[in-house]
Backbone bond lengths (Angstrom), bond angles and torsions (degrees), N, CA, C in turn:
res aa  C-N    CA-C-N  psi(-1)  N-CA   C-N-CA  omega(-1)  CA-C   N-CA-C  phi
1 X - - - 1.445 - - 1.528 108.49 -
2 X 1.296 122.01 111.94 1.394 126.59 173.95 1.745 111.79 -92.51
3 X 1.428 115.11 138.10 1.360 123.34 -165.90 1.544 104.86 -73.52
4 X 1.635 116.33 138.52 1.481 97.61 172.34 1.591 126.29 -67.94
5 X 1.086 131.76 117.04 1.352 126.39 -163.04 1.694 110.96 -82.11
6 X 1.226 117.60 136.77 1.592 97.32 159.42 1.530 129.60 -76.11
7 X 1.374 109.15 -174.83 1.572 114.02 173.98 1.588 129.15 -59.50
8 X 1.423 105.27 97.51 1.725 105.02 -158.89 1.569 124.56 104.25
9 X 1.241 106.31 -1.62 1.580 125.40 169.99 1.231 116.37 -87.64
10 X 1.372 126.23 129.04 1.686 134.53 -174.08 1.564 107.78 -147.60
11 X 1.115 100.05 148.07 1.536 120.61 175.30 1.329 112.11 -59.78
12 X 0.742 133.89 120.70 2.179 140.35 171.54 1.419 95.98 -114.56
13 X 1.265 143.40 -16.55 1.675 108.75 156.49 1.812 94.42 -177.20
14 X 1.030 119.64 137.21 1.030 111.40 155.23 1.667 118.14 -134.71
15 X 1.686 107.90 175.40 1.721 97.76 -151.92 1.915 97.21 -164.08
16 X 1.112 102.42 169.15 1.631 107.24 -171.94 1.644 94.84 -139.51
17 X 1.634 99.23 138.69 1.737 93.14 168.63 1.589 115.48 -55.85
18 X 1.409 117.44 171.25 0.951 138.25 166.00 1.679 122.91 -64.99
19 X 1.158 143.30 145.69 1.135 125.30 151.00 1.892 122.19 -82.57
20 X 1.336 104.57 -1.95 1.197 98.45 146.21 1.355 140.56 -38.84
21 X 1.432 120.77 -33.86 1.459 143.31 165.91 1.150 110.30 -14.70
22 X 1.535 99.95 -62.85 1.625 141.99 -117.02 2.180 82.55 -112.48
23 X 1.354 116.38 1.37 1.523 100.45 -149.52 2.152 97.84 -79.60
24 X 0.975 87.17 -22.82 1.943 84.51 -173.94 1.538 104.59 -96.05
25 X 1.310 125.50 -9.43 1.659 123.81 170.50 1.666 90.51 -96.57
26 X 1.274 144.49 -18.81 1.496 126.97 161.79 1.447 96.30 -81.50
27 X 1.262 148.72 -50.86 1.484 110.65 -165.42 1.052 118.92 -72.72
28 X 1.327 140.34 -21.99 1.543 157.77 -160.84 1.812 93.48 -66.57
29 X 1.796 98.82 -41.87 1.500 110.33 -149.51 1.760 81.17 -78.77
30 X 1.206 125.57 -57.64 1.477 132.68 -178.69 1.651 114.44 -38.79
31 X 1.369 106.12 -36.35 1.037 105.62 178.10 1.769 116.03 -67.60
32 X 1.187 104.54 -42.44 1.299 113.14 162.68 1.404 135.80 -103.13
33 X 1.118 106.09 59.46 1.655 125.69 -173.70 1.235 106.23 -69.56
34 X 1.952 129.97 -46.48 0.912 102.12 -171.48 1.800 136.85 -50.49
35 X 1.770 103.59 -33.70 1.437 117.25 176.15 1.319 110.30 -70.96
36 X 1.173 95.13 146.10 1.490 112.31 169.60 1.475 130.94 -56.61
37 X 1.467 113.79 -56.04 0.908 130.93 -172.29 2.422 104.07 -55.69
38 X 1.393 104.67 -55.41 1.786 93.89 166.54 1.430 121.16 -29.33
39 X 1.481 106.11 -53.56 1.122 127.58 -150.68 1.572 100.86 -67.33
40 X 1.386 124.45 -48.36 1.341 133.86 164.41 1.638 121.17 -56.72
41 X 1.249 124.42 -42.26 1.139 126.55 168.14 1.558 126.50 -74.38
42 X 1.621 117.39 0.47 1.337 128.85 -164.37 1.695 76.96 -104.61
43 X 1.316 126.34 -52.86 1.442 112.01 175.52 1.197 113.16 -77.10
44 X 0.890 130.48 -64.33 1.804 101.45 172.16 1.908 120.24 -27.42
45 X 0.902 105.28 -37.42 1.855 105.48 178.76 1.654 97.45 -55.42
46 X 1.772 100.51 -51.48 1.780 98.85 -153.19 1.723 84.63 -85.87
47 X 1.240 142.77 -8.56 1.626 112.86 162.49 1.586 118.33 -82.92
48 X 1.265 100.84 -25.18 1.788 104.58 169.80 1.863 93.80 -40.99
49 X 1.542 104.30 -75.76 1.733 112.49 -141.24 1.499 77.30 -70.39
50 X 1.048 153.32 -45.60 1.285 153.15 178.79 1.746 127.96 -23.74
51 X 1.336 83.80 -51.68 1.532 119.27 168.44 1.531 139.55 -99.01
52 X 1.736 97.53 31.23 1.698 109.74 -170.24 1.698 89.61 -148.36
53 X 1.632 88.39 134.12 1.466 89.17 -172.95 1.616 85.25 -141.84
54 X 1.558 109.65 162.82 1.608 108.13 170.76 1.717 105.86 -137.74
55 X 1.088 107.60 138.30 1.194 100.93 173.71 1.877 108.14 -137.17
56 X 1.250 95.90 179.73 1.655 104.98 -153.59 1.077 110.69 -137.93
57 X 1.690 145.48 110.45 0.976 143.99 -178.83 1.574 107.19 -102.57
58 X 1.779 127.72 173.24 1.060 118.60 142.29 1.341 124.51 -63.26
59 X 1.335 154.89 19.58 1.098 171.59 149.84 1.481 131.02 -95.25
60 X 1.389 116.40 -38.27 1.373 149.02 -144.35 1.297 128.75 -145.96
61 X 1.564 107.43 141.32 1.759 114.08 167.79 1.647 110.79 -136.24
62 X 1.216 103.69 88.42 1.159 101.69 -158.77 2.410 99.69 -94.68
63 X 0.984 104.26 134.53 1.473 109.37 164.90 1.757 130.51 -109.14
64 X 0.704 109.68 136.56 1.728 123.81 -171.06 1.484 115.65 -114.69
65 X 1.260 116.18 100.83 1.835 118.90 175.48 1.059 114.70 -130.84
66 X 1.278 124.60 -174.38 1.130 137.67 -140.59 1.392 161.62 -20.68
67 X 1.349 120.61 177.33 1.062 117.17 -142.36 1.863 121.77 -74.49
68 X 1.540 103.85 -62.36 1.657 125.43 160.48 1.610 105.41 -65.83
69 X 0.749 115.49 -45.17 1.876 116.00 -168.20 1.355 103.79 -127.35
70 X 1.076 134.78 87.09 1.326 131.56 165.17 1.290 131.56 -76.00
71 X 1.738 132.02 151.94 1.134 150.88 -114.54 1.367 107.45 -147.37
72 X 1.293 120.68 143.41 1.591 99.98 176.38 2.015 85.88 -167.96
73 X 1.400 91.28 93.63 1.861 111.21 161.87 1.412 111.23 -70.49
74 X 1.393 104.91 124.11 1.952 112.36 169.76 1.412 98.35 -111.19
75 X 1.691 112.75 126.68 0.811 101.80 162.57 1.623 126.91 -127.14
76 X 1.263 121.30 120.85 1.927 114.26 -159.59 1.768 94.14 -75.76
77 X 1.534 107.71 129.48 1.046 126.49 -164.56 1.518 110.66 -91.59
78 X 1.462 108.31 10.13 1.510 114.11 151.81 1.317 102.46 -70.47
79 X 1.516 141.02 -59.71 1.425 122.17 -171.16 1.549 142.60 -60.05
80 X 1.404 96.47 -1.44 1.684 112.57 -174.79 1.426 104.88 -62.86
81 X 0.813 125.58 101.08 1.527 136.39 160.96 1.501 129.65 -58.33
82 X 1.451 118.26 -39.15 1.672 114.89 -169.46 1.681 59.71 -153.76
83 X 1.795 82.67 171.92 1.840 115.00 157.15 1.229 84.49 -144.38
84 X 1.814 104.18 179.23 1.332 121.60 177.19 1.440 97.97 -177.12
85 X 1.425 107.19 -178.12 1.821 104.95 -149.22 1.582 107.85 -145.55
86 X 1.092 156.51 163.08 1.406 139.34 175.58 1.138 99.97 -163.34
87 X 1.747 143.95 142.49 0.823 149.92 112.61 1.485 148.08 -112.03
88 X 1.249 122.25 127.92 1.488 132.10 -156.16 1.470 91.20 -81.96
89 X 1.676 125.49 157.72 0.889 139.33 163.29 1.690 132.28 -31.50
90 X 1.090 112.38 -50.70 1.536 150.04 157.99 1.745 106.41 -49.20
91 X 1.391 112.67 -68.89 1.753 113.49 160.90 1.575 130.75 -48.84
92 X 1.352 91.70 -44.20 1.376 102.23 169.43 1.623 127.87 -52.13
93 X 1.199 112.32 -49.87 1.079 139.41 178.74 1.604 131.44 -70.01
94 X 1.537 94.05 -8.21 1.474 88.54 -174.39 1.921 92.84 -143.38
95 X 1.660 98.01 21.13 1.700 96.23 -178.58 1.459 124.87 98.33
96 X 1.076 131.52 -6.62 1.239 141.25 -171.25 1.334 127.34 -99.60
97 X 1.583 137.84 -170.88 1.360 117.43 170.55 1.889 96.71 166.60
98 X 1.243 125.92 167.69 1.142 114.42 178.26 1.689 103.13 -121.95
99 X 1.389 129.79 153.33 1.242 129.19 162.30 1.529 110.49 -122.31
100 X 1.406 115.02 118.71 1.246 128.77 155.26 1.692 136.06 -71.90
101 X 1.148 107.18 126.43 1.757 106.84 -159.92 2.060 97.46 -113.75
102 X 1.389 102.29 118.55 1.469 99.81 -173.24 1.776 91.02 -97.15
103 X 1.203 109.55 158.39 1.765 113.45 -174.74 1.453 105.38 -154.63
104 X 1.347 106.20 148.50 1.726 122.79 165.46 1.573 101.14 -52.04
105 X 1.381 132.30 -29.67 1.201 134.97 -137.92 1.724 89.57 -55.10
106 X 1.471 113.29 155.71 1.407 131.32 -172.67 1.962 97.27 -93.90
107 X 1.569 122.24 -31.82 1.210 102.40 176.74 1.307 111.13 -122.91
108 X 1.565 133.76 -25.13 1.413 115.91 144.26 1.598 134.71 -107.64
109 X 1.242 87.65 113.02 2.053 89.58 -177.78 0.895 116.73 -99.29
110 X 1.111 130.34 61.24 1.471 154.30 150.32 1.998 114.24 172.51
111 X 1.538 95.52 143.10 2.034 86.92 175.85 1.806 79.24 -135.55
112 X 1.234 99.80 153.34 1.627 103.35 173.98 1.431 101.17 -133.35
113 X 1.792 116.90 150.94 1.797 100.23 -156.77 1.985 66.09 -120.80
114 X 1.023 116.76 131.37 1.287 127.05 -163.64 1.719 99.77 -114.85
115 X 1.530 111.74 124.39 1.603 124.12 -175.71 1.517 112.50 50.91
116 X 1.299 126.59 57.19 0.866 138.13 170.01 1.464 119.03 -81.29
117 X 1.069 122.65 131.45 1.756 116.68 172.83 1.592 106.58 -74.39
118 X 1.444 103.42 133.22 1.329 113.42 163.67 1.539 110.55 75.72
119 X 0.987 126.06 42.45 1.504 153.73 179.84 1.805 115.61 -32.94
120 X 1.477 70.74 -46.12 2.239 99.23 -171.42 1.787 98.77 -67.50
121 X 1.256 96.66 -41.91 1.650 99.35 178.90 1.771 123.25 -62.89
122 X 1.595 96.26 -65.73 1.058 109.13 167.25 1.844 112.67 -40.57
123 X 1.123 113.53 -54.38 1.533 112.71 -168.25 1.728 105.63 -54.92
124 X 1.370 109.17 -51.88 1.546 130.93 172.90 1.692 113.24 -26.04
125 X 1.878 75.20 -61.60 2.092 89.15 177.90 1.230 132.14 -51.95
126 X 1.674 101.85 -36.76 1.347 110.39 -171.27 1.485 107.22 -100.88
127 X 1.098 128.49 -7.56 1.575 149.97 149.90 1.858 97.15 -31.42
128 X 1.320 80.26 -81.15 1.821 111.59 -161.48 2.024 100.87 -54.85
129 X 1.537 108.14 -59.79 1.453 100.68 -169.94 1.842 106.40 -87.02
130 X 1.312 122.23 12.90 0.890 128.15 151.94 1.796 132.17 -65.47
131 X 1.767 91.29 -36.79 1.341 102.29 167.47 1.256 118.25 -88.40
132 X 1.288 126.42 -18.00 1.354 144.86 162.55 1.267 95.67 -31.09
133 X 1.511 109.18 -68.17 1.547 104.98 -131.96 1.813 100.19 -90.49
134 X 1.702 111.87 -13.23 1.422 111.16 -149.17 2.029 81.21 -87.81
135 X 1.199 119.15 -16.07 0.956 133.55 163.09 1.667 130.67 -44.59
136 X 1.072 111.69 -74.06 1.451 143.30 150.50 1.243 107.10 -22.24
137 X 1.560 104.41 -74.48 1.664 127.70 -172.01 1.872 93.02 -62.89
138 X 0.943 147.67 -48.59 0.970 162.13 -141.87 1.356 120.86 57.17
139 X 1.082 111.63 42.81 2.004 119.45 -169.95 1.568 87.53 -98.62
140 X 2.098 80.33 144.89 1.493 109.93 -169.53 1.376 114.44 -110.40
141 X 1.118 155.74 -170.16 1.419 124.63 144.78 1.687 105.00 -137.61
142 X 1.236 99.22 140.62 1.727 116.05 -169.52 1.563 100.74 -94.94
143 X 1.591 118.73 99.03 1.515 124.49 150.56 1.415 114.37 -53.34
144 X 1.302 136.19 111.29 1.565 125.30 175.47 1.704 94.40 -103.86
């Protein structure tokens, strides 16, 4: 599903979690292969991450989930307030990392793009066309 873009709006990166995510709820599930019930919930994990994609406009942060009922967060990248970055041992190690985006937004104040490849970039991007846009928009922000 590609986002409708407006006039002068372009994609700057888009990306899908990792199934790395998913790596200690698959061994747990491996461990218990014989039952059924792991075995079902190890796919449900890999259609969750399966089924979440993020993408990034100069305008936009838009997110896409799930699986039965799907979801689709816009977020105008004038409201991003802070980012921040995390990686677990396990992420680290195999390239990955998560970035958290804090926002004015009135119904999500916070989206986190979870096991993402290339984390440092992504954060950079949305750094950079964040200022882009608060620019543009001409929004100021009042420390009280």
């Amino acid at each position: 599903m590609t986002p409708y873009l407006n006039s002068g709006e372009q994609i700057v990166w888009q990306g899908t979690p990792s199934q790395w995510n998913n790596a200690g709820t698959f061994l747990l599930c491996g461990l218990f292969c014989w039952a059924l019930l792991p075995l079902l919930m190890a796919f449900w994990y890999w259609l969750v991450v399966k089924n979440t994609r993020f993408v990034i406009t100069n305008e936009r942060l838009f997110s896409y989930r799930g699986v039965v009922t799907k979801r689709v967060d816009e977020l105008e990248l004038y409201r991003i307030k802070d980012l921040s970055q995390s990686k677990n041992l396990l992420m680290q190690m195999v390239g990955l990392g998560s970035v958290t985006v804090i926002t004015s937004d009135k119904t999500d104040k916070s989206l986190c793009l979870l096991g993402i490849k290339e984390p440092d970039k992504v954060q950079a991007l949305l750094r950079e066309h964040t200022e882009r846009r608060n620019v543009q928009r001409g929004v100021r922000e009042i420390n009280t």
